[in-house]
N, C-alpha and C positions, 0 to 999 in steps of 0.2 A: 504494500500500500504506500510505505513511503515515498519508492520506487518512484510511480505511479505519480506521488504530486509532485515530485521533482520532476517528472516530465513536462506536468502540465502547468508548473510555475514554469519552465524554461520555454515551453510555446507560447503562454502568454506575452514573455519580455521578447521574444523574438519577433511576436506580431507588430508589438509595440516600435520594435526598434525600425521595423522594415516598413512602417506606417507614416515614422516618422523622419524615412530620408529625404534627404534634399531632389530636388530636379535643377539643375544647372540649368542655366538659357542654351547653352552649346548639344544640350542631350533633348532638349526640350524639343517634342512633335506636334504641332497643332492641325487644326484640320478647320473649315470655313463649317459653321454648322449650318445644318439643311442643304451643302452641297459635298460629294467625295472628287469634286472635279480638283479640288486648291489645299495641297500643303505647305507646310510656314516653318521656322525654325528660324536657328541663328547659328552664325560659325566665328572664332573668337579673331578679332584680328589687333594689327598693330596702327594704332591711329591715335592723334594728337584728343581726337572729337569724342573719342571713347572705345572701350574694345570687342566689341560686337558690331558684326552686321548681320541684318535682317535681309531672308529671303523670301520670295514665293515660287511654289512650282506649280506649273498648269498638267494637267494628267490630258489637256486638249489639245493642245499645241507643241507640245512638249518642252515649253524653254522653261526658264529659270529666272525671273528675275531679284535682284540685287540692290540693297540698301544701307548707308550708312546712317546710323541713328544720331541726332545732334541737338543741341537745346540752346536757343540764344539766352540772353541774356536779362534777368526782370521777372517778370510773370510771363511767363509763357509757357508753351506745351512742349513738348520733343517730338521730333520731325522726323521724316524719313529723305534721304538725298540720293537718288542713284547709282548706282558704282557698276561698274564690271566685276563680272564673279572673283570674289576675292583669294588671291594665293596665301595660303599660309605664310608667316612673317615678312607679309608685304603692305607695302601701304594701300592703301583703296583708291583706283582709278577712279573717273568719273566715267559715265557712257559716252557716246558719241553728241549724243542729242542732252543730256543732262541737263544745259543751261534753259531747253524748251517747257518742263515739266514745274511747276512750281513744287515749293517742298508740302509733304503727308503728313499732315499730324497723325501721330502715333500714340494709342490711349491704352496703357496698360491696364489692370483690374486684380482684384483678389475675386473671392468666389462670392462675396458679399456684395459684388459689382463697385467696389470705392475705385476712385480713381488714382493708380499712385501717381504722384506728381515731380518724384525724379528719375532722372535717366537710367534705364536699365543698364547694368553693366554686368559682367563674368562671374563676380562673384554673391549676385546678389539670387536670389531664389525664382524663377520662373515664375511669372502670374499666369492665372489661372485661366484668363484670357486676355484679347488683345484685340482693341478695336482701330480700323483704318478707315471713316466714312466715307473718303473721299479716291480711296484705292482702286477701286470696280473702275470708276471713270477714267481716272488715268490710264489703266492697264487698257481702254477699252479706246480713248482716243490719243493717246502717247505711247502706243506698246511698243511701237517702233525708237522710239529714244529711248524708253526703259532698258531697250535691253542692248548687246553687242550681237548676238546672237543672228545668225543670220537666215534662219528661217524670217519670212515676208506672208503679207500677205491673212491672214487670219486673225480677227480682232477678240481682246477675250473678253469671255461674261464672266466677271465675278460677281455673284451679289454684292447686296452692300450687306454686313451682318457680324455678329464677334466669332472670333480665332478661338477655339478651344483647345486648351491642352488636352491632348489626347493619349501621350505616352511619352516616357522616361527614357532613351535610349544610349547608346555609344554615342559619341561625338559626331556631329554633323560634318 
């Protein structure tokens, strides 16, 4: 019997522990809810603006697009800026067309829907969602400056709608 709750104290603090791990922005999966067309993430990089950039993938057209996350100065939100796909311990280019697209507000969330108010970075905990109101549009009349990629021709539908974390994985 003792046996017995030594097991089931040790399952308990195991639930406990694995309940309560972190999700990194870098492992972080989101997915567009009420669409499986758009996944989201982040990959860590090396930048003055901060160390993360945001992506989205179309499972329609199949590109990729790329974003550096940046916050002026005062009251303001944190923005999304375009970049070409970012190399590991490289700086973030801009796209071709980058200066045509004006900047994304970018709205992080807990699961209580608040809004956090600073800039996400590496080592901070993934929100639980993430809203872009103004993204669908861009992607849908800028896809062609968003991205380097050279697929043409195919404009995307994104909804407008929040980013759910979906799952915890390896690094992006």
């Amino acid at each position: 019997m003792k046996a017995f709750s030594s097991f089931c104290l040790f399952l308990t603090l195991s639930a406990n522990y694995c309940a309560a791990a972190t999700c990194y922005p870098e492992s972080a999966v989101y997915e567009m809810r009420g669409s499986d067309a758009y996944t989201a993430g982040f990959r860590k990089i090396k930048s003055a603006m901060g160390d993360l950039a945001f992506f989205v993938s179309s499972k329609t057209t199949g590109r990729s697009y790329w974003f550096q996350m940046d916050m002026g100065n005062g009251y303001t939100d944190t923005y999304l800026l375009p970049i070409a796909e970012p190399q590991r311990g490289m700086q973030p280019v801009p796209t071709h067309g980058a200066s045509k697209v004006p900047p994304i507000s970018f709205f992080s969330l807990n699961k209580k829907l608040d809004i956090k108010s600073e800039v996400l970075v590496s080592s901070n905990e993934s929100p639980e969602y993430i809203f872009l109101p103004q993204l669908g549009a861009d992607l849908y009349y800028f896809n062609s400056a968003l991205t380097d990629s050279e697929v043409e021709g195919k404009r995307e539908l994104l909804p407008r709608g929040l980013w759910e974390l979906k799952a915890c994985t390896s690094k992006n």
